[in-house]
N, C-alpha and C positions, 0 to 999 in steps of 0.2 A: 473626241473633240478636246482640244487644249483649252482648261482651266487658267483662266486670270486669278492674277496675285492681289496683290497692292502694288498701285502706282502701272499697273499695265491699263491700257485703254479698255473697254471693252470690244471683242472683236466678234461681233455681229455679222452674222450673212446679207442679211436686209436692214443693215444698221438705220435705214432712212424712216421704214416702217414700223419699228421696234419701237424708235422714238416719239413717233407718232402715237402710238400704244401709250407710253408714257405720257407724253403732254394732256392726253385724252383720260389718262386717269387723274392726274393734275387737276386737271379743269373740270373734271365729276368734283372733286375734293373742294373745287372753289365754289362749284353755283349750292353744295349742299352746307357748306358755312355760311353764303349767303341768306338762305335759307332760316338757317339755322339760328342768324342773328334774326329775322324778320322775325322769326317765333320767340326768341326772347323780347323784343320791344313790341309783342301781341297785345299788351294791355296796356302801352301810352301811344299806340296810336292806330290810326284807321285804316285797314286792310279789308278790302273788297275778296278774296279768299276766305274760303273757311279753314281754320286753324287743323282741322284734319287734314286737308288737302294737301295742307304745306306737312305736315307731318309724314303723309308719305311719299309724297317727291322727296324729302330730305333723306328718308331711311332706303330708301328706292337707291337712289342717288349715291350716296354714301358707302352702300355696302355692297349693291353690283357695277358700279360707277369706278370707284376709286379705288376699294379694296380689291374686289377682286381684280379689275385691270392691273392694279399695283404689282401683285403677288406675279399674276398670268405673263406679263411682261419677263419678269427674270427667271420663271422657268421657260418662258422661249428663248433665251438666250442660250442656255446648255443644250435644250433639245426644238431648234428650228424648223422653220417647215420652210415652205416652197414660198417665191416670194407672191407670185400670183394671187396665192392663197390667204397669205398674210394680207394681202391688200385687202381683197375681198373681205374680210374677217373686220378687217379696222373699218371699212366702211359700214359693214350692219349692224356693226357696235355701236359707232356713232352713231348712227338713224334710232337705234332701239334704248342707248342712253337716252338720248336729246328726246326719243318717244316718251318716253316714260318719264321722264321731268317735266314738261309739259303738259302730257293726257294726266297725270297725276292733281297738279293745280286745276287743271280745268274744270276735273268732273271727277277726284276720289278716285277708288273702284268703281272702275264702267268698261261698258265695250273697247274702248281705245286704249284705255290704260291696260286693261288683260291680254287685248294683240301683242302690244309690245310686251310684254313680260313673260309672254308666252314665246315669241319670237328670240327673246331675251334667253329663253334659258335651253330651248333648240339649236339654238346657235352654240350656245356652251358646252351643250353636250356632243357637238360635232366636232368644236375645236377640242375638246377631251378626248373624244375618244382619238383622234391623232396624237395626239400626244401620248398617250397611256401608253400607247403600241412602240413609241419613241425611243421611253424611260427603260430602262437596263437595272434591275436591281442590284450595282455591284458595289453599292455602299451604303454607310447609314444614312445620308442623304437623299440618295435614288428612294428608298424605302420609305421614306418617309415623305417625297413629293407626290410617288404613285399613290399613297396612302391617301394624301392627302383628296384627289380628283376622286378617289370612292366615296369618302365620304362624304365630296360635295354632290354625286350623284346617288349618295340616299339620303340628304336631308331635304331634295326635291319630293320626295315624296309627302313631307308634309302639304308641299303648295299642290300637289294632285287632289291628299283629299281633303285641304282647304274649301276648295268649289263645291264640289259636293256636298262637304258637310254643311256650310252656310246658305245653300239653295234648299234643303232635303229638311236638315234640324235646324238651322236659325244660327244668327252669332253670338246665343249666348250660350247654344251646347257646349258642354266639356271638350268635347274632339274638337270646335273648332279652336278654340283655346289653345288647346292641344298641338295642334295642326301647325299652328305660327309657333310655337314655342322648340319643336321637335327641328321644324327647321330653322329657325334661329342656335339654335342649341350645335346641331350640328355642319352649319355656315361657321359659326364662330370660333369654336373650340373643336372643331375637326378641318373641315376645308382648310381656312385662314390661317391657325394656328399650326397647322403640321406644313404647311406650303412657308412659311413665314422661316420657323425652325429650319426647316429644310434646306433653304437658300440660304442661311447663316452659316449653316456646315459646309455646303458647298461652296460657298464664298471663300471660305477658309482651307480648305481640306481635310477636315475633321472628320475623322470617322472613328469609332470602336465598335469593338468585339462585344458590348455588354447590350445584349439588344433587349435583356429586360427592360430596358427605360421606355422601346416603343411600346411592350408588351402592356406595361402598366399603364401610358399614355392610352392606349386603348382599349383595356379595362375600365380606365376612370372615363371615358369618354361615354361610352358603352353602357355604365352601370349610375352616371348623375342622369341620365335618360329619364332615370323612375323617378326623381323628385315631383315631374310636373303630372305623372301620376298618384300618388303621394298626394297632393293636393285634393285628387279627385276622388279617391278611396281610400283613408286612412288605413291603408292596408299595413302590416308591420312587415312585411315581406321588400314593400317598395322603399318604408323607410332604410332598412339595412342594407339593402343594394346601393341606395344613393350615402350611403355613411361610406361602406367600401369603395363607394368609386372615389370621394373625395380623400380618403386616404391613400388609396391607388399613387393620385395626384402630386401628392405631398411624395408621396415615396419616388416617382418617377422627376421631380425638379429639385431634389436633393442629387439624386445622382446623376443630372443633368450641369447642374452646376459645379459639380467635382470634377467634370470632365472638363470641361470649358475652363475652369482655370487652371485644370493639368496640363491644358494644353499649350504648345511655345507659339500655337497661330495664332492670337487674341490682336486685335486691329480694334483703333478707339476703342481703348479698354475704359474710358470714361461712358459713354455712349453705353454701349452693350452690358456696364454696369446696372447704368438705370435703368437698360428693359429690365433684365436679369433681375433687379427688384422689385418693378412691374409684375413678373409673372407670379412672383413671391406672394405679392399682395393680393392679386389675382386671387392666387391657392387660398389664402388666409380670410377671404372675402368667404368664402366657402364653407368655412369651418362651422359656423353655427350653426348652418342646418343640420348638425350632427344632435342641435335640439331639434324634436318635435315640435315644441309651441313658435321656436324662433321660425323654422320649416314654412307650418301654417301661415306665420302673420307675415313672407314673405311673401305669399302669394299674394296679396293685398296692396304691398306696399310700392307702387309706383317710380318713388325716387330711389331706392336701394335699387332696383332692378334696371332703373335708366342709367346710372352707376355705374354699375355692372357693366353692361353693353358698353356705356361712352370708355370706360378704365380698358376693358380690351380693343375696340376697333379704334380710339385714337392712342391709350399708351401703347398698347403688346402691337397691334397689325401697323398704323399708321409710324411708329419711332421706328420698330422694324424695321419697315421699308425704306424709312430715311438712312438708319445706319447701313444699309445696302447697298444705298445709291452712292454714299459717301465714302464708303470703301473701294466702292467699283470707280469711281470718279465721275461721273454719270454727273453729278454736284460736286462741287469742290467747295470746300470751305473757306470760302471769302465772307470778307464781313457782312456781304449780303447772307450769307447762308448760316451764321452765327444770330444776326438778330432776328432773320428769321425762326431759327429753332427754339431762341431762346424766347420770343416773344409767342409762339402757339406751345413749348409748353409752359407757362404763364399760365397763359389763358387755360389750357386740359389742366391742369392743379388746381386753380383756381376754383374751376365751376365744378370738378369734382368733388371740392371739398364743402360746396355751397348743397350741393344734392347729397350727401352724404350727412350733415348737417340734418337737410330737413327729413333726409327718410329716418334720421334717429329722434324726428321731434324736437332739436335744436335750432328756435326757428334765430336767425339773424337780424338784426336793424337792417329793411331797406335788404334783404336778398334777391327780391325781384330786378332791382336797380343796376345789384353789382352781379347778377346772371347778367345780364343785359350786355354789362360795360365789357365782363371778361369775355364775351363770346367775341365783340371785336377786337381782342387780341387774338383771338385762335383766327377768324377772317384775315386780320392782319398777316400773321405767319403763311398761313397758307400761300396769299397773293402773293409773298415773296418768294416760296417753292414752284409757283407755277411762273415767274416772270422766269427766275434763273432757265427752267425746262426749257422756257421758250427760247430765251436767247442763243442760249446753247445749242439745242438740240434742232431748232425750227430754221431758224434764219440763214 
């Protein structure tokens, strides 16, 4: 299939359905900032929800809603399916998004929220495994998409013995802890993160011969696994696994970056700057647990760890994807799509510097306030990525 450049259209099979894929991940991206602003303004005003509830429609929302539609979209581009099927696809998406944002608010964890989530990720594994069968190892890019879909079908294995573990031992056992954390771990920094990479090489036509970088990417992926055991047994075996994987880390985005600006296909080299330091920061967020005592007192600490999460799926997975869109031309840089970027990241600087702050015990004058104010800049930016989708893509 012939790869787009810069400045070529994208040339989609089911270009009508594809897009739809997109606005549908757009629109996950908007009701979970909406959301997400509600929970900042939780303490100046009256919500008939419980502040859990909204907490997992938002992460619900957010990370199989937006992210992964984000990602899933531009690997159907290089490897398409039928259009029938695409249709089909986009429609149980919808029902089982729109599911689970809703049974979420309703009633938390319940019968209706587990349907769709269950529903949610059967479906995923069906549109995977077509896909998987698609993918052509013949570059670093292929390598590193097909990589990617394994990893997203084993960090399902956390939410298998999620149920279990919280029906059997309760949710304050270690496993189930465990459980959320193994899959979050490997949603984030394997699924999203090697799907994300992947469509940047491929965008470009970047490939080398040095395939150590994926080897260590999945070394360090592999071996920070034992931190959140590490927690559970101060075992010295789990501490040095996860020390090696974090240096894995560092070694594979040093020589990730030598390549990328070795190379003559760099497109918004402003843009792809700042992920590029993103990831850096990423790595460097990491670095401490290479104490034991810092290790420990991260399990604990709440804003480091929400940090963490928000620094990767809005800097590294969400700017990703914008720089993808805007290379592809999918968005064009109009001064609607200027103030938008510039106004959500704003707002992502902002409130990570605010929860960064308090997870080091720096508390601010009035941080509740200005969490609050910056989260409707990221609301704000968004709405202007989902108006441009629409206009474009829908009408």
């Amino acid at each position: 299939m012939k790869s787009f450049v810069r400045g070529q259209k994208m040339n989609f099979g089911n270009k009508k359905w594809i897009y739809r894929f997109l606005f549908l991940a757009f629109l996950s991206f908007f009701l979970a900032g909406i959301l997400g602003v509600i929970m900042r303004f939780y303490p100046f005003i009256s919500v008939s929800i419980p502040f859990e509830n909204l907490l997992h429609s938002h992460s619900h929302t957010a990370l199989l809603g937006w992210a992964f539609l984000g990602c899933t979209t531009g690997v159907l581009h290089y490897f398409p399916i039928a259009k029938k099927a695409l249709k089909n696809y986009y429609y149980l998406f919808f029902i089982s998004i729109l599911g689970m944002f809703f049974s979420f608010l309703y009633q938390g964890y319940g019968l209706i929220s587990i349907l769709f989530s269950t529903l949610y990720i059967f479906l995923v594994y069906h549109l995977f495994w077509n896909l998987h069968r698609k993918i052509h190892t013949t570059g670093t890019a292929d390598i590193l998409l097909k990589r990617s879909i394994i990893w997203f079908y084993i960090s399902t294995l956390g939410i298998w013995i999620l149920g279990p573990s919280s029906v059997i031992l309760g949710k304050e056992h270690w496993l189930y802890h465990t459980s959320i954390r193994f899959f979050l771990h490997y949603q984030i920094n394997g699924w999203l993160f090697y799907a994300i990479l992947g469509l940047i090489l491929k965008n470009r036509q970047i490939t080398f011969n040095n395939l150590w970088i994926i080897r260590l990417l999945d070394a360090s992926l592999i071996l920070t696994t034992f931190l959140p055991l590490y927690w559970v047994d101060k075992n010295l075996i789990f501490y040095i696994l996860n020390a090696l994987g974090v240096l894995a880390q560092f070694a594979s985005i040093y020589l990730l970056i030598n390549i990328l600006y070795k190379s003559k296909i760099i497109i918004s080299k402003n843009i792809i700057t700042m992920w590029l330091v993103f990831i850096v920061i990423k790595a460097m967020s990491q670095l401490p647990t290479l104490f034991p005592s810092f290790a420990e007192e991260l399990k604990l600490n709440r804003s480091l760890i929400l940090t963490y999460l928000h620094w990767v799926l809005l800097g590294i997975v969400s700017f990703g994807l914008i720089l993808n869109y805007l290379d592809t031309k999918i968005i064009r840089n109009t001064p609607l799509f200027k103030f938008s970027f510039y106004t959500l990241l704003v707002g992502f600087l902002a409130t990570e510097a605010i929860l960064f702050c308090l997870g080091n015990h720096i508390y601010l004058s009035h941080n509740t306030v200005l969490m609050a104010i910056f989260s409707i800049f990221l609301l704000i930016g968004i709405t202007g990525f989902l108006w441009k989708i629409y206009r474009r893509n829908i009408i």
